[in-house]
FIGU-272973 format. One line per field, with one value per atom (N, C-alpha, C): x, y, z; atom name; residue in one letter; residue number from 0. Coordinates in steps of 0.2 Angstrom, whole numbers. Each point is the difference from the previous one (the first is absolute). Example, Ala and Ser with C-alpha at 12.3 -4.5 7.8 and 13.67 -1.06 7.14 Angstrom:
2
u <- (66,-4,4,-2,4,-4)
v <- (-28,6,6,5,6,5)
w <- (39,0,0,-4,1,3)
at <- (N,CA,C,N,CA,C)
aa <- (A,A,A,S,S,S)
i <- (0,0,0,1,1,1)
//
This chain:
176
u <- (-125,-2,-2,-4,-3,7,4,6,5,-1,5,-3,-7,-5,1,0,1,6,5,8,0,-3,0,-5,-5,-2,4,3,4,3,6,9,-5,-7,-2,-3,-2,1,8,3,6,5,-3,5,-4,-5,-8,6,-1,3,7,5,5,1,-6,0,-3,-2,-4,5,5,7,3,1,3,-3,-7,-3,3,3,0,8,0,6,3,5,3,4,-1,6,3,4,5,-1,2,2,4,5,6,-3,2,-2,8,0,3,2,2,-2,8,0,4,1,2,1,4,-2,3,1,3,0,-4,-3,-4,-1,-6,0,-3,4,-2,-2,-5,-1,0,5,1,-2,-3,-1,9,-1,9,-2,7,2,-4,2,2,-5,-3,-4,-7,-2,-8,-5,-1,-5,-4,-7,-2,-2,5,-2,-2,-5,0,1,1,3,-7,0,-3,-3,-8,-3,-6,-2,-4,-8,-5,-6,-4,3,-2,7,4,4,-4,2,-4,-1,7,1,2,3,1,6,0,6,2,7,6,5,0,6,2,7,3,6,-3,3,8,4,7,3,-2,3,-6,4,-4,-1,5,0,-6,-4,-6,-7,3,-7,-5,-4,-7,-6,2,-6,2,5,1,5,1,1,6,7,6,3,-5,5,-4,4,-5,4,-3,6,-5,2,-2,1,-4,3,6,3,4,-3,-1,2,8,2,5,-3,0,-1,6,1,6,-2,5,-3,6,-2,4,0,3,1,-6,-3,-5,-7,-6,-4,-6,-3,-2,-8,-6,-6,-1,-2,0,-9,-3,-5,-2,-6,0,-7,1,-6,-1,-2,0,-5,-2,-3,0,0,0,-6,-3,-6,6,-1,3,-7,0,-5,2,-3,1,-5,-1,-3,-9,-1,-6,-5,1,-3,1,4,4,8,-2,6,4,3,6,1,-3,3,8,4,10,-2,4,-1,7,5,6,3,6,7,7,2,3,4,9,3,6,3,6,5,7,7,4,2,6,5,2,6,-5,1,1,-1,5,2,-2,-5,-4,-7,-2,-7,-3,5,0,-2,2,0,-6,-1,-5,-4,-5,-7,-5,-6,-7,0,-4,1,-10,-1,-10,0,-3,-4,0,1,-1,6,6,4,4,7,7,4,6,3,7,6,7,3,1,6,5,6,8,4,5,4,-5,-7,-3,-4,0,-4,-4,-5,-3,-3,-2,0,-7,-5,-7,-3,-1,0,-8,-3,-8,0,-5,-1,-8,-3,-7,-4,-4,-4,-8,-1,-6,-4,-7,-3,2,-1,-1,-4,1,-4,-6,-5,-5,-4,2,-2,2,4,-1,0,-1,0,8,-1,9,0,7,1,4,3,6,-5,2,-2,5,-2,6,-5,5,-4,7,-2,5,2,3,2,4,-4,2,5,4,5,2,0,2,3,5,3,1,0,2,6,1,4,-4,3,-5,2)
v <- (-373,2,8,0,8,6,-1,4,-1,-7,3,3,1,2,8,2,5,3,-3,-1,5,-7,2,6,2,5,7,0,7,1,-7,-1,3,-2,6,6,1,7,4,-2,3,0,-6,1,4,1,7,7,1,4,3,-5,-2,5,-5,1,6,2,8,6,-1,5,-1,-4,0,7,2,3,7,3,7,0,6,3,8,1,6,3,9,3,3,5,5,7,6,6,3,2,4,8,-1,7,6,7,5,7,1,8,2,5,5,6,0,6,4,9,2,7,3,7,5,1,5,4,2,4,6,6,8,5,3,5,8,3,7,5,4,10,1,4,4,5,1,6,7,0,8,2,-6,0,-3,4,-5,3,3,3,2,0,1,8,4,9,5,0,4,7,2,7,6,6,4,1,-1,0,6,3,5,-4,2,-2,0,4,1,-2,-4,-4,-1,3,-2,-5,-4,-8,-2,-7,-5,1,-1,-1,-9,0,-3,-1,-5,-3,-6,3,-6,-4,-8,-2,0,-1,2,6,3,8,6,5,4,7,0,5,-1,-7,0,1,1,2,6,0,4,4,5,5,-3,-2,-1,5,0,5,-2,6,1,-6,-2,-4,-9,-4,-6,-8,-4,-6,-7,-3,-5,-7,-5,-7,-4,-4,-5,-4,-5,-7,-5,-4,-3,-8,-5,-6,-2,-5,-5,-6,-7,-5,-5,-6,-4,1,-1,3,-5,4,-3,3,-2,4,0,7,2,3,0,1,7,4,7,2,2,3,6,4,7,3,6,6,1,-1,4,7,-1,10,-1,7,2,5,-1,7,3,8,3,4,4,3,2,7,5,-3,-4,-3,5,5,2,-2,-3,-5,1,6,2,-7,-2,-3,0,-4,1,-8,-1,-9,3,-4,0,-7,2,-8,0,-5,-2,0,1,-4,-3,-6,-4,1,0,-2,-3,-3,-6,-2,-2,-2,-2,-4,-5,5,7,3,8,-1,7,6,-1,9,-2,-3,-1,4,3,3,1,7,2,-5,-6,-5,-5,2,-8,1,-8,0,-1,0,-2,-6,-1,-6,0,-4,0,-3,0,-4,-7,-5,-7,0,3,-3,-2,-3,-3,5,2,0,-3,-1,-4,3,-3,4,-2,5,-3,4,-5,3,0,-4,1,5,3,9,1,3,5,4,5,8,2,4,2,6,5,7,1,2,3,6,3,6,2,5,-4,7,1,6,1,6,0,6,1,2,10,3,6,2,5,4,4,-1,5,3,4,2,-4,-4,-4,3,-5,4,0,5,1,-5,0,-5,-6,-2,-7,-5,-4,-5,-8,-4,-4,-9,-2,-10,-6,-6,-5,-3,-2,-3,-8,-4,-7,-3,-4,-4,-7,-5,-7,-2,-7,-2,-9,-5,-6,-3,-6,-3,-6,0,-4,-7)
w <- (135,-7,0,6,-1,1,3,2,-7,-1,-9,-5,1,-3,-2,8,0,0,0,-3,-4,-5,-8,-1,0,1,0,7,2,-5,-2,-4,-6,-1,-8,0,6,1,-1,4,1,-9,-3,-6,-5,1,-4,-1,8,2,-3,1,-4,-7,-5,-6,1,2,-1,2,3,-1,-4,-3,-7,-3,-2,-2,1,4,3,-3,-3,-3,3,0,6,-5,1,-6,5,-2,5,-3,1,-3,4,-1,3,2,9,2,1,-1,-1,4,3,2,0,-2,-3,7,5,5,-2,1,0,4,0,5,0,6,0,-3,-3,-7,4,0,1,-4,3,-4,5,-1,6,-4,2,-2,2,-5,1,5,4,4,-3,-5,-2,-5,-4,-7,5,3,6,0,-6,-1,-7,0,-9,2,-2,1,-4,-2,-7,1,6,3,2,-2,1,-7,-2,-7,2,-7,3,-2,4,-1,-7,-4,-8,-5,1,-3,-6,-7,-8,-1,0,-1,5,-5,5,4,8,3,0,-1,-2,4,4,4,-4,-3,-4,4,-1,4,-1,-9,0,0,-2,1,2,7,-1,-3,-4,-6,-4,-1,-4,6,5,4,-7,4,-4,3,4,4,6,2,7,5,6,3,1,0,-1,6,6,2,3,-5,-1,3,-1,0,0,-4,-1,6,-1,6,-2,3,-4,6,-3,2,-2,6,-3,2,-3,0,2,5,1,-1,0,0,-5,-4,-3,-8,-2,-7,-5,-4,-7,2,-3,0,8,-1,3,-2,5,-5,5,-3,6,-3,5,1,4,-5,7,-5,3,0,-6,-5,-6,-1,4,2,8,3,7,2,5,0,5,-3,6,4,4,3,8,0,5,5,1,6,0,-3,-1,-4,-3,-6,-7,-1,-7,-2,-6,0,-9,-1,-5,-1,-4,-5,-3,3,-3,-1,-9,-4,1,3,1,-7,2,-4,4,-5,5,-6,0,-3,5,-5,5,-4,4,-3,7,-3,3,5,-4,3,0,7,5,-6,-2,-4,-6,-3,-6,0,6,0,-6,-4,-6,-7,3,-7,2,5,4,-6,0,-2,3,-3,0,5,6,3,2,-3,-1,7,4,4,-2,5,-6,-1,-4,-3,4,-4,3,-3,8,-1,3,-1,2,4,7,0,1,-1,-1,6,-1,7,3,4,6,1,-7,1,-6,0,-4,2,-2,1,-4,5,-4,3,-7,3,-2,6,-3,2,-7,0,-3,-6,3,-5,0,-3,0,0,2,-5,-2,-5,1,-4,1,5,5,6,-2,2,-3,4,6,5,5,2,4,6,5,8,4,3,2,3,3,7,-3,6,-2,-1,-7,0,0,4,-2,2,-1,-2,4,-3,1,-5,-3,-5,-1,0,3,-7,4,-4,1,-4,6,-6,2,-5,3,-7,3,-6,3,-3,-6,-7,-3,-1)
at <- (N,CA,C,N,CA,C,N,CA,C,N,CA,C,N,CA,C,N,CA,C,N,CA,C,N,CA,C,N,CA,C,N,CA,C,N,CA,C,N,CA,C,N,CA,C,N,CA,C,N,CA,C,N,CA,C,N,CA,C,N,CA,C,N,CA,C,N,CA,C,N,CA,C,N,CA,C,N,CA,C,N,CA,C,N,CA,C,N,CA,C,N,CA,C,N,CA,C,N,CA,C,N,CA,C,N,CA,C,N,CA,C,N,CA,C,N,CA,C,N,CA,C,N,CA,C,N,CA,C,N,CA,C,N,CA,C,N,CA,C,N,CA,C,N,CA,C,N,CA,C,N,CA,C,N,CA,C,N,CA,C,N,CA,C,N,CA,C,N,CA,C,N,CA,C,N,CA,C,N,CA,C,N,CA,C,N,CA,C,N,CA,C,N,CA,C,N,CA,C,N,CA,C,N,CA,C,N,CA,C,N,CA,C,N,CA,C,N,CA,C,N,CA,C,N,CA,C,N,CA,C,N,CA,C,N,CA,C,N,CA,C,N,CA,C,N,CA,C,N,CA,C,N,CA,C,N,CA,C,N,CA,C,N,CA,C,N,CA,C,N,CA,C,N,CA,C,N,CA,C,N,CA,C,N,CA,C,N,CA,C,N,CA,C,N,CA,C,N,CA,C,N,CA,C,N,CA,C,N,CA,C,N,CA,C,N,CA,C,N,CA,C,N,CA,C,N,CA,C,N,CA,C,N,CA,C,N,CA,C,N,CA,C,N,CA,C,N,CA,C,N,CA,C,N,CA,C,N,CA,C,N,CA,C,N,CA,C,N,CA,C,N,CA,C,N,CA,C,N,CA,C,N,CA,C,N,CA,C,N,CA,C,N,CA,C,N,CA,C,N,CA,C,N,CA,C,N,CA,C,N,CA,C,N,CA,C,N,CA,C,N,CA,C,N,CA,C,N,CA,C,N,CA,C,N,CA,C,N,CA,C,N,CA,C,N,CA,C,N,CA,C,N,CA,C,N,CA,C,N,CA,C,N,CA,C,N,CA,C,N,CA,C,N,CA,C,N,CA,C,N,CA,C,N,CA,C,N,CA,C,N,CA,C,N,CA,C,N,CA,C,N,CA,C,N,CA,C,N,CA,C,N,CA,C,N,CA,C,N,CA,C,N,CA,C,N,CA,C,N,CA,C,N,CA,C,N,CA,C,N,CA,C,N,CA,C,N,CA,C,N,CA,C,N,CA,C,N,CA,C,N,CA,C,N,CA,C,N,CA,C,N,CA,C,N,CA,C,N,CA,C,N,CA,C,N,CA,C,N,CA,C,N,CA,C,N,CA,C,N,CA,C,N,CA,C,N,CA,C,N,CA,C,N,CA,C)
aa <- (X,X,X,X,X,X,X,X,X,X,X,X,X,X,X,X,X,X,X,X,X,X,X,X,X,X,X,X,X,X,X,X,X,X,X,X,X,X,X,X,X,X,X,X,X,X,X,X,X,X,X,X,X,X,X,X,X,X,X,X,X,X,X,X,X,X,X,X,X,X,X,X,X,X,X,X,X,X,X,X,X,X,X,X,X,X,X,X,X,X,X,X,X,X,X,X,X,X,X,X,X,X,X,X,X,X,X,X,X,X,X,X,X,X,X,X,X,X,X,X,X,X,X,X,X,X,X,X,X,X,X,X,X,X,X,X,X,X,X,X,X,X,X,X,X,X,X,X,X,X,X,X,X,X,X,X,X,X,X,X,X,X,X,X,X,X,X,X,X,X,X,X,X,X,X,X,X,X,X,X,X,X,X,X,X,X,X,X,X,X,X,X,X,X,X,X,X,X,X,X,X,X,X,X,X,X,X,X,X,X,X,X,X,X,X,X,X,X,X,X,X,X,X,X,X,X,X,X,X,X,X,X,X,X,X,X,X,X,X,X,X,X,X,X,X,X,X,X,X,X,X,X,X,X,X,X,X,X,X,X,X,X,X,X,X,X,X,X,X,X,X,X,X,X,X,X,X,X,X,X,X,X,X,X,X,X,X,X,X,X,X,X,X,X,X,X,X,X,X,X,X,X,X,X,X,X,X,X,X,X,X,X,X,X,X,X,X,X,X,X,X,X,X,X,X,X,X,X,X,X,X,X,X,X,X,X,X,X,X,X,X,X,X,X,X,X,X,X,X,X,X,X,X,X,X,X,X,X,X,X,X,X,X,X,X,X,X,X,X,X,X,X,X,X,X,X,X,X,X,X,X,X,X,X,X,X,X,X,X,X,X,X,X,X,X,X,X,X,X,X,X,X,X,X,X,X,X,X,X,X,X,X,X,X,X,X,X,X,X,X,X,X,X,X,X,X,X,X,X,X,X,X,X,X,X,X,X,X,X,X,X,X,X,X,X,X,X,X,X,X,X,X,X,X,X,X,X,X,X,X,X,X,X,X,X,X,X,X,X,X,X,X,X,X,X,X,X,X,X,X,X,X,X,X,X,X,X,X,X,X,X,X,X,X,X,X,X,X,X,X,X,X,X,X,X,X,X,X,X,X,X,X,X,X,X,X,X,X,X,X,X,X,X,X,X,X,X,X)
i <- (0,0,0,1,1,1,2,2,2,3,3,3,4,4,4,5,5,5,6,6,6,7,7,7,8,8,8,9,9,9,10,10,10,11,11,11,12,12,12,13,13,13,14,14,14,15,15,15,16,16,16,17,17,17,18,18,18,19,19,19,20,20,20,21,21,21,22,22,22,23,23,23,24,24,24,25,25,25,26,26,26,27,27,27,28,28,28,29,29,29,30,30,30,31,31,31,32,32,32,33,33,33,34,34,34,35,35,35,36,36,36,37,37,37,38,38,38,39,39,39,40,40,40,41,41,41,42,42,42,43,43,43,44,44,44,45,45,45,46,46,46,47,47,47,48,48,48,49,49,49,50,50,50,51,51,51,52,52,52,53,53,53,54,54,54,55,55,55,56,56,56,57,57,57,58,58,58,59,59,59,60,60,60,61,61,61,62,62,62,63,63,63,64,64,64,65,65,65,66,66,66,67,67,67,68,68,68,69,69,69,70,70,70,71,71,71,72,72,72,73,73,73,74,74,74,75,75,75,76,76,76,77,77,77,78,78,78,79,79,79,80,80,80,81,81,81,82,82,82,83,83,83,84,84,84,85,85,85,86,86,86,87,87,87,88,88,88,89,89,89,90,90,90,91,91,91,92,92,92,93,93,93,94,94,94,95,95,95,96,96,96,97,97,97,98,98,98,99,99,99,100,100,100,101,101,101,102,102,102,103,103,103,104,104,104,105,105,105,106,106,106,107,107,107,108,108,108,109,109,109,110,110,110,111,111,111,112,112,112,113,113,113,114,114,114,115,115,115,116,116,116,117,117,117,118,118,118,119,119,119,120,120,120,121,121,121,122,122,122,123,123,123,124,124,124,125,125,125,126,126,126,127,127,127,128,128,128,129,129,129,130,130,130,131,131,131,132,132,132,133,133,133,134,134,134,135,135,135,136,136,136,137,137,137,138,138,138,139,139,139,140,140,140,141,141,141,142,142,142,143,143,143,144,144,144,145,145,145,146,146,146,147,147,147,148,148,148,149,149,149,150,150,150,151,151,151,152,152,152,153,153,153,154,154,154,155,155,155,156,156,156,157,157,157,158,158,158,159,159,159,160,160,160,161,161,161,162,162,162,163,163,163,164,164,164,165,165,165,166,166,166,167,167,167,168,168,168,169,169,169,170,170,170,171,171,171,172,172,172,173,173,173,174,174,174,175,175,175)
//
């Protein structure tokens, strides 16, 4: 008797249990990744530098490194050149990020705030036409490319101290 007893005991435990999985309910969500080719971001050969050239230490205004043309330079010295970046990678968009100002400084504790400019375009030979590319934003690229030229300005001179001054200028880019 005590062995069926406890038979039955167990067999209701076990059918407790039973009914209690009924209770539990299961969903799914579908997982995704999208790979795709490494995304680059290179300094050009030739465009590898932000040079506002040879400026005099009482410059009135503001010197003007313009990043599309340098016909609109402004107090800068006759021999200048802006940076390019070239973005490689898969085609659509892209979120770029960088310096929105640069301290430059002659290592003696004189220095120069350069408030950047960034513009950008798809094709190489659009310098002239690029636009505005803020920090944060998106830009596309086509054909695998987009193209971004900085250049950058800094307040009028007013005694400043001689001597090279120069900086870093950070840049980074991802896929969105």
């Amino acid at each position: 008797m005590k062995t069926i007893l406890k038979s039955l005991v167990i067999a209701i435990f076990f059918v407790g249990l039973v009914s209690t999985s009924y209770a539990q309910k299961a969903a799914t969500a579908p997982a995704t990744a999208e790979i795709l080719q490494d995304l680059t971001i290179v300094l050009d050969g030739t465009l590898n530098a932000i040079n506002f050239g040879r400026v005099s230490s009482t410059t009135p205004g503001p010197v003007v490194l313009d990043a599309n043309l340098a016909a609109d330079n402004v107090n800068t010295g006759s021999i200048t050149n802006v940076a390019q970046f070239n973005l490689g990678g898969a085609n659509g968009p892209v979120t770029v990020f960088y310096d929105p100002t640069v301290t430059l400084s002659d290592g003696g504790g004189n220095s120069i705030l350069m408030n950047t400019e960034v513009v950008g375009n798809p094709i190489v030979t659009n310098r002239a036409t690029a636009i505005p590319v803020a920090s944060g934003s998106t830009v596309t690229l086509a054909s695998n490319v987009f193209f971004l030229w900085i250049g950058g300005s800094f307040a009028a001179l007013t005694n400043q101290v001689t001597g090279v001054y120069s900086g870093t200028f950070n840049i980074s880019a991802e896929y969105n």
